[in-house]
C-alpha positions in Angstrom: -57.5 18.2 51.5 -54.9 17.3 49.2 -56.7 19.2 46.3 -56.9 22.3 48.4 -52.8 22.0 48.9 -52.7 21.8 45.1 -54.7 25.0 44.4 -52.8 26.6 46.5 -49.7 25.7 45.6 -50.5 26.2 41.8 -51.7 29.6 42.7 -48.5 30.5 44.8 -46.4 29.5 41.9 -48.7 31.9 39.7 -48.2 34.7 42.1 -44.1 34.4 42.2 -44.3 33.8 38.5 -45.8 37.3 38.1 -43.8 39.0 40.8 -40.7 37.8 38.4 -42.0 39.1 35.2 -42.9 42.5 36.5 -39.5 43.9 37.0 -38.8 42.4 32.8 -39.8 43.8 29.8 -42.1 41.5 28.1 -40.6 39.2 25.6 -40.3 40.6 21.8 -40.6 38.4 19.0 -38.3 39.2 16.6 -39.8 40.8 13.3 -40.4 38.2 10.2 -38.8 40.7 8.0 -35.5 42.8 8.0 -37.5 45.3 6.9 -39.9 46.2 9.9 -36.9 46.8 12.5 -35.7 50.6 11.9 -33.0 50.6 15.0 -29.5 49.5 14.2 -28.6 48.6 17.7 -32.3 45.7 18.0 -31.0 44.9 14.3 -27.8 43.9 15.7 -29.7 42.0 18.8 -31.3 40.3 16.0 -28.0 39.3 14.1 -26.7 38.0 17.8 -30.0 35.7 17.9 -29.8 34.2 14.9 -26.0 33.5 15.5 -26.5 31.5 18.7 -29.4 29.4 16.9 -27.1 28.8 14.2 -24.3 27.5 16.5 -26.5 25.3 18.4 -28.1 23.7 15.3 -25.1 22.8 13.6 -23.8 21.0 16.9 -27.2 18.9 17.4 -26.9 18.1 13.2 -23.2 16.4 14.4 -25.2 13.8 15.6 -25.5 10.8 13.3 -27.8 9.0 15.3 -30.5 11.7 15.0 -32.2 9.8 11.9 -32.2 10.8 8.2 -35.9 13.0 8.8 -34.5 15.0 11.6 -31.1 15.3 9.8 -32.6 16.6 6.5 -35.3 18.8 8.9 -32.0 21.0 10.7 -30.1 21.5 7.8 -32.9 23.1 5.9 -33.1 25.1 9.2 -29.8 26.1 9.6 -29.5 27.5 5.9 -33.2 29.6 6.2 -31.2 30.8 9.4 -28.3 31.8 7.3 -30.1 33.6 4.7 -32.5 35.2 7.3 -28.7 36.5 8.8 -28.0 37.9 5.4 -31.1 40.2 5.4 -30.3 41.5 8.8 -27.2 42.7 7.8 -28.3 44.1 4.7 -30.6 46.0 7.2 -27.6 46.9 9.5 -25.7 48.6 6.6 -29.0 50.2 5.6 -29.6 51.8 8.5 -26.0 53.2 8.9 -24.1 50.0 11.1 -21.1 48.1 10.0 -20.4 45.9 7.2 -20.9 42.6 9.2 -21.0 40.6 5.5 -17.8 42.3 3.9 -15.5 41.7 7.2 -16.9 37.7 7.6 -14.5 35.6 7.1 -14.5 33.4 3.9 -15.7 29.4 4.0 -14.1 27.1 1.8 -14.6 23.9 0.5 -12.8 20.8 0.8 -11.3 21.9 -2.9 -10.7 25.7 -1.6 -13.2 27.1 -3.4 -15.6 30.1 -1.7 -19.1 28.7 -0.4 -21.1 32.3 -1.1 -24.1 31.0 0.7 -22.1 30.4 4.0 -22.7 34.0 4.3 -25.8 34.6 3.7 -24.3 36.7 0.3 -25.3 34.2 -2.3 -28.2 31.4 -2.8 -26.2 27.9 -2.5 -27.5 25.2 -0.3 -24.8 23.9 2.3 -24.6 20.6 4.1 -23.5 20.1 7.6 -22.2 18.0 10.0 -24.1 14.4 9.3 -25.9 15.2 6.1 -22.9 15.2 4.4 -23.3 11.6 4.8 -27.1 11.2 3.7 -28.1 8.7 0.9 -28.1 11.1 -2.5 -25.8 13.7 -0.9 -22.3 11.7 -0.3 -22.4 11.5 -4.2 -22.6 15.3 -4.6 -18.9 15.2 -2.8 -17.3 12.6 -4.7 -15.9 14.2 -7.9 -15.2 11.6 -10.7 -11.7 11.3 -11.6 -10.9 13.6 -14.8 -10.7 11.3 -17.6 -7.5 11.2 -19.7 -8.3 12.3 -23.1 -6.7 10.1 -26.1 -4.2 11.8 -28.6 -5.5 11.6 -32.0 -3.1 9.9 -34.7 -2.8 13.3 -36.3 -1.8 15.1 -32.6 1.1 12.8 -32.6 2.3 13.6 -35.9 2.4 16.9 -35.4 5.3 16.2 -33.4 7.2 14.2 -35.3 10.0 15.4 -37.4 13.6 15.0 -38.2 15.1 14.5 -35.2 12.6 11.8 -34.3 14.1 9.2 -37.5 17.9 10.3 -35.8 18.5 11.8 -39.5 20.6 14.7 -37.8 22.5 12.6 -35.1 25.8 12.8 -36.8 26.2 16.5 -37.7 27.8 17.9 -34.7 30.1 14.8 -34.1 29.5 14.2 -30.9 27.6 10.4 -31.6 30.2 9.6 -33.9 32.8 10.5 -30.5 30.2 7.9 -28.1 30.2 5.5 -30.6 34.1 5.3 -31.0 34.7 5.1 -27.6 31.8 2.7 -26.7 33.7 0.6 -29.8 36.9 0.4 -28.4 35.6 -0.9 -25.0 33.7 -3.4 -26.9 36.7 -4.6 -29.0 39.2 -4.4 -25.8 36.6 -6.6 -24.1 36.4 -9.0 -27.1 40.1 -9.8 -27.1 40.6 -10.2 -23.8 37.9 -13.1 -23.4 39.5 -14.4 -26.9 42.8 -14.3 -24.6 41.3 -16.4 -22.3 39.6 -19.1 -23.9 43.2 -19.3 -25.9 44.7 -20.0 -23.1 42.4 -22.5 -21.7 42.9 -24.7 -24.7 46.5 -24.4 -24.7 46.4 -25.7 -21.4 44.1 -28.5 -22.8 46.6 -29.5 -25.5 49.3 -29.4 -23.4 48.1 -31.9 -21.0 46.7 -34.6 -24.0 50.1 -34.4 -25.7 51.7 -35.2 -22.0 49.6 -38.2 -21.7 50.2 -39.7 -25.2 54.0 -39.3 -24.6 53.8 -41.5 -20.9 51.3 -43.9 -23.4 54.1 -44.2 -25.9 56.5 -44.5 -22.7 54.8 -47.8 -21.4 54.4 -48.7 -24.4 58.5 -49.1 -25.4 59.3 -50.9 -21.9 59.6 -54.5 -21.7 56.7 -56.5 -20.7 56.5 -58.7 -17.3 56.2 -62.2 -17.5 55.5 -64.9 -14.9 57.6 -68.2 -14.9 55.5 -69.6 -12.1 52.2 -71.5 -13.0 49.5 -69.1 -11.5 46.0 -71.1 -10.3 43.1 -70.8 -11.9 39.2 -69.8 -11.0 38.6 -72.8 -10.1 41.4 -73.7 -7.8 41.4 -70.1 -6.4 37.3 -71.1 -4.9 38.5 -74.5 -3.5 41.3 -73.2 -1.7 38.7 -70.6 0.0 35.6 -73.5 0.5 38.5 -75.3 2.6 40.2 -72.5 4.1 36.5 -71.8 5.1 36.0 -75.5 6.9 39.2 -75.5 8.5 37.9 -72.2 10.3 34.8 -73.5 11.1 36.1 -76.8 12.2 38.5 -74.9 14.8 35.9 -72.8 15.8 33.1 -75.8 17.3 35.2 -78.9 17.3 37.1 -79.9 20.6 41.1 -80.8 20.5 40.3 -84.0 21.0 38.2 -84.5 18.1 40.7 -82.2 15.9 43.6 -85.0 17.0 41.3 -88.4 16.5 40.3 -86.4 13.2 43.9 -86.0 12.2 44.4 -89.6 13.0 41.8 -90.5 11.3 43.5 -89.0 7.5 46.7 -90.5 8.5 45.4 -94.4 8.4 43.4 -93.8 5.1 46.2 -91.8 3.7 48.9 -94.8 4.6 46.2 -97.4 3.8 
């Protein structure tokens, strides 16, 4: 039963299928060469063709991800598309239509440079959107750095000559003017640091000769001296040892110890 249902169905789809295509002109393949189409306004239709197939190959080629084959595969598409554009409108302008190559608008390089195969007038090979970036292709869009090219010894000479040695400085004056003036500063600033280091040592002499006059000064007065025996080292460290007792003796002995103590020194001292 179900099979039934499908042959029906398959034959129902059939029937609306053909009910469609009888109102349409059949589909026209366009012509493999410029050449066979002798109508201006189906040369034109072709033109139109190839520019939508352009357009929507150069936005599938944006994607990266695609795979170098497939990459490689659409650009060598979109530029047989290109050149196959160029022949239709050398047909258009044969056959009496406009100029569609003249009025195109120029494509330029990254260095500004006219890319004749962007329109379909000349025979380069253009890369777009990721095969730019394909192994052997990135290098054909780095330039090398122009090299800097050495003077020879005998390039430089040739632009040496008086002037270089300075043998003509002097003639119109003006150095010997610079020089006079750049002089006079020099000198001006000369003196004044002699002026100051003169000074300074002035100053210095001034204050030695002051202090060998108050020398001679002390010297000439008349010297103390002391009529009262003064103690020695000796004395001076036994006077400290007791003063040192005495303070230790007041600070952890009792008064009545201090007074049998006292007592004490005054027996053997009458004894």
């Amino acid at each position: 039963m179900a099979r039934n249902e499908e042959k029906a169905q398959s034959m129902l789809n059939r029937l609306l299928t053909a009910k469609q295509q009888e109102g349409k002109e059949p589909k026209q393949k366009r012509p493999y060469l410029a050449t066979e189409c002798h109508d201006v306004v189906e040369a034109d239709k072709w033109r139109q063709q190839i520019l939508r197939e352009i357009g929507r190959k150069v936005m599938q080629i944006q994607n990266a991800g695609l795979g170098d084959h497939r990459i490689r595969d659409l650009n060598d598409e979109i530029n047989k598309l290109i050149r196959e554009k160029g022949h239709w409108e050398k047909r258009i302008v044969e056959l009496g239509g406009p100029d569609y190559a003249k009025s195109a608008p120029k494509v330029q390089d990254s260095q500004g440079f006219e890319i004749q195969g962007a329109t379909g007038k000349g025979s380069g090979y253009r890369y777009f959107g990721a095969a730019k970036q394909l192994p052997g292709v990135r290098e054909l869009f780095e330039k090398e750095a122009p090299r800097q090219l050495r003077r020879t010894r005998h390039q430089m000479y040739q632009h040496i000559n008086a002037d270089y040695y300075g043998f003509r400085d002097e003639e119109d004056g003006v150095l010997e003017k610079v020089e006079a003036e750049a002089e006079r500063r020099v000198r001006q600033k000369l003196m004044e640091e002699w002026a100051e280091k003169e000074a300074e040592r002035q100053t210095a002499l001034a204050g030695v000769a002051g202090g060998m006059e108050d020398a001679n000064a002390t010297a000439d007065e008349p010297q103390f001296v002391a009529y009262v025996p003064l103690p020695d080292q000796k004395e001076i460290e036994a006077r400290i040892v007791q003063k040192k007792k005495a303070e230790l003796l007041a600070k952890y002995s009792t008064p009545a110890l201090q007074a049998a103590q006292q007592e004490a020194k005054a027996l053997l001292s009458g004894q």
